[in-house]
C-alpha positions in Angstrom: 6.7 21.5 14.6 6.4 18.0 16.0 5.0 16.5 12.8 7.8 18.0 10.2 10.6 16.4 12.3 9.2 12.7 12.9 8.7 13.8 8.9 11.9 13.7 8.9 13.0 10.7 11.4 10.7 8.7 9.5 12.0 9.1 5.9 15.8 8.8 6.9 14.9 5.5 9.1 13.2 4.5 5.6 16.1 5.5 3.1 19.0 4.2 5.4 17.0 0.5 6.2 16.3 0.5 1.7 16.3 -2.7 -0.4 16.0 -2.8 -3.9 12.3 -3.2 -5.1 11.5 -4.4 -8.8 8.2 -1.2 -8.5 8.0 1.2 -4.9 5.3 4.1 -5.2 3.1 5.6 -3.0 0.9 8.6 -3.1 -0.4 11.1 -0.5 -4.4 10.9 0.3 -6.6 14.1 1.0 -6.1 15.3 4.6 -10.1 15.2 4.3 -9.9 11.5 3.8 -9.9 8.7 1.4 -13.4 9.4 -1.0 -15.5 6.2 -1.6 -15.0 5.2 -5.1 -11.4 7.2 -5.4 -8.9 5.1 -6.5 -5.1 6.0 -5.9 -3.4 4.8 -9.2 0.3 3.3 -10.1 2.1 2.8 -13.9 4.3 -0.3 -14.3 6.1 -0.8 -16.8 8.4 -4.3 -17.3 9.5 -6.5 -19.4 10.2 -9.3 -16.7 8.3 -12.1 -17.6 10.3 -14.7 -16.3 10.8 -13.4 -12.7 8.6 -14.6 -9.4 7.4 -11.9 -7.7 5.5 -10.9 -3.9 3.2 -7.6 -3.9 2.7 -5.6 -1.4 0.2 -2.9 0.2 2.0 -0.5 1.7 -0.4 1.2 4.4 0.4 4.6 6.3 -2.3 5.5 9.2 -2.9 8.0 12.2 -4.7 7.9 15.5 -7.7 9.2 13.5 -8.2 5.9 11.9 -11.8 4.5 13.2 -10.6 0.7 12.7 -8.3 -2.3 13.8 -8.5 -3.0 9.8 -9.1 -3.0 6.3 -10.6 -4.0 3.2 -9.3 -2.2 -0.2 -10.1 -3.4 -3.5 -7.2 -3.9 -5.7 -7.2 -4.2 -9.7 -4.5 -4.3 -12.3 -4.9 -3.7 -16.4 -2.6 -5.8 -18.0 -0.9 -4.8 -21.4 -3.4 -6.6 -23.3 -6.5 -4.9 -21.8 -7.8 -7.6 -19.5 -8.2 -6.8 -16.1 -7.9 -8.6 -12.2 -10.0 -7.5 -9.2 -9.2 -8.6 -5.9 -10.3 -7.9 -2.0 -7.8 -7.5 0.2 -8.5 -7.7 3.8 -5.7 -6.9 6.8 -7.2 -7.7 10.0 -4.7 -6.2 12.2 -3.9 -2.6 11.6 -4.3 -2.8 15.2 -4.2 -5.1 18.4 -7.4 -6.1 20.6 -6.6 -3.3 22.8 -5.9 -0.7 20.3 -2.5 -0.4 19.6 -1.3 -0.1 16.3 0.8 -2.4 14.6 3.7 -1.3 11.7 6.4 0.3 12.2 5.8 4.0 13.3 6.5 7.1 15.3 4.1 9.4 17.4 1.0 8.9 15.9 2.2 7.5 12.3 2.1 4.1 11.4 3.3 2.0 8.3 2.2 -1.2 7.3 3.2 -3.8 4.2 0.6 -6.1 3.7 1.4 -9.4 1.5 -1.9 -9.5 -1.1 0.2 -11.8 -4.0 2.9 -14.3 -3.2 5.1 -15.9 -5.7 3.2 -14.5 -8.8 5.0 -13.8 -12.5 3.7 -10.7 -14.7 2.7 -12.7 -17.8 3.1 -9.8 -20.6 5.8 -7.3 -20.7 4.3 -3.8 -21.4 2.7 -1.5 -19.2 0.7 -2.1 -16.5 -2.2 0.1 -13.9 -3.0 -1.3 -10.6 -5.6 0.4 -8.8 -6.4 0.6 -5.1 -9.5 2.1 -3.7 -10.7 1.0 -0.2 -14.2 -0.6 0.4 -15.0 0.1 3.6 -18.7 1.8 4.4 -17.4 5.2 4.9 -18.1 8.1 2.3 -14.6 9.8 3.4 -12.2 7.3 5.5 -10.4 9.6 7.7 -7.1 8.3 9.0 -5.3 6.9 6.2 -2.3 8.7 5.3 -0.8 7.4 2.5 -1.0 4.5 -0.2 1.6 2.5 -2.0 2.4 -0.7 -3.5 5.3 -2.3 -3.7 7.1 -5.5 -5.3 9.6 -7.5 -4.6 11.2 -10.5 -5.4 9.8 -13.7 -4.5 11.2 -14.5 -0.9 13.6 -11.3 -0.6 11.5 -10.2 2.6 
């Protein structure tokens, strides 16, 4: 019962402190953990070529999370079929001592990590980015949730 109503706390503390994003999504991860190798996968679509822009990783974690942070591997396919790898490291999913940073309640945390600062999407058409962690574990327990957001360039 406790975990349906912070549920609910939560996602009203989220709609009621919105902005406007230019892309938000976010998908749920196996309650078994995030598989090596599985990437969580978003569509953009966007004819914005002219715009400066700041992307985010948008981290959800539990007490059941093994680490103060995180590696992921990020890629996005661009409309003309070339693609962009990059690491992304957060070193502070949590303190020295162990207590977790974002915003959170209970045992919930969020976290938006800056991975691309001031960049411009160079083609309009559609667009994939891909995010799989690349940490050593076969199933990385604790991780909730995965998004990725972006917002104009200075708006946070």
């Amino acid at each position: 019962m406790k975990k349906p109503i912070q549920l609910v706390v939560l996602t009203l503390l989220l709609v009621s402190c919105s902005k406007e994003y230019f892309f938000f999504d976010s998908e749920e991860l196996a309650p078994d953990g995030w598989k090596a190798g599985e990437a969580v996968e978003f569509e953009l679509n966007s004819t914005d070529t002219s715009s400066y822009l700041d992307f985010y990783l948008d981290i959800r974690n539990n007490d059941d999370y093994p680490y103060r942070n995180i590696y992921v591997f990020i890629e996005m396919d661009f409309p003309n079929g070339r693609s962009l790898r990059d690491t992304v490291h957060f070193p502070s999913l949590a303190t020295p001592d162990g207590r977790w940073t974002g915003k959170g309640i209970g045992s919930t945390f969020d976290n938006s990590i800056l991975y691309k600062q001031g960049k411009k999407l160079p083609l309009p058409g559609d667009y994939v980015l891909r995010v799989e962690h690349a940490m050593r574990d076969t199933f990385l327990q604790g991780i909730e949730r995965v998004g990725i957001h972006i917002e104009s360039a200075g708006a946070n």
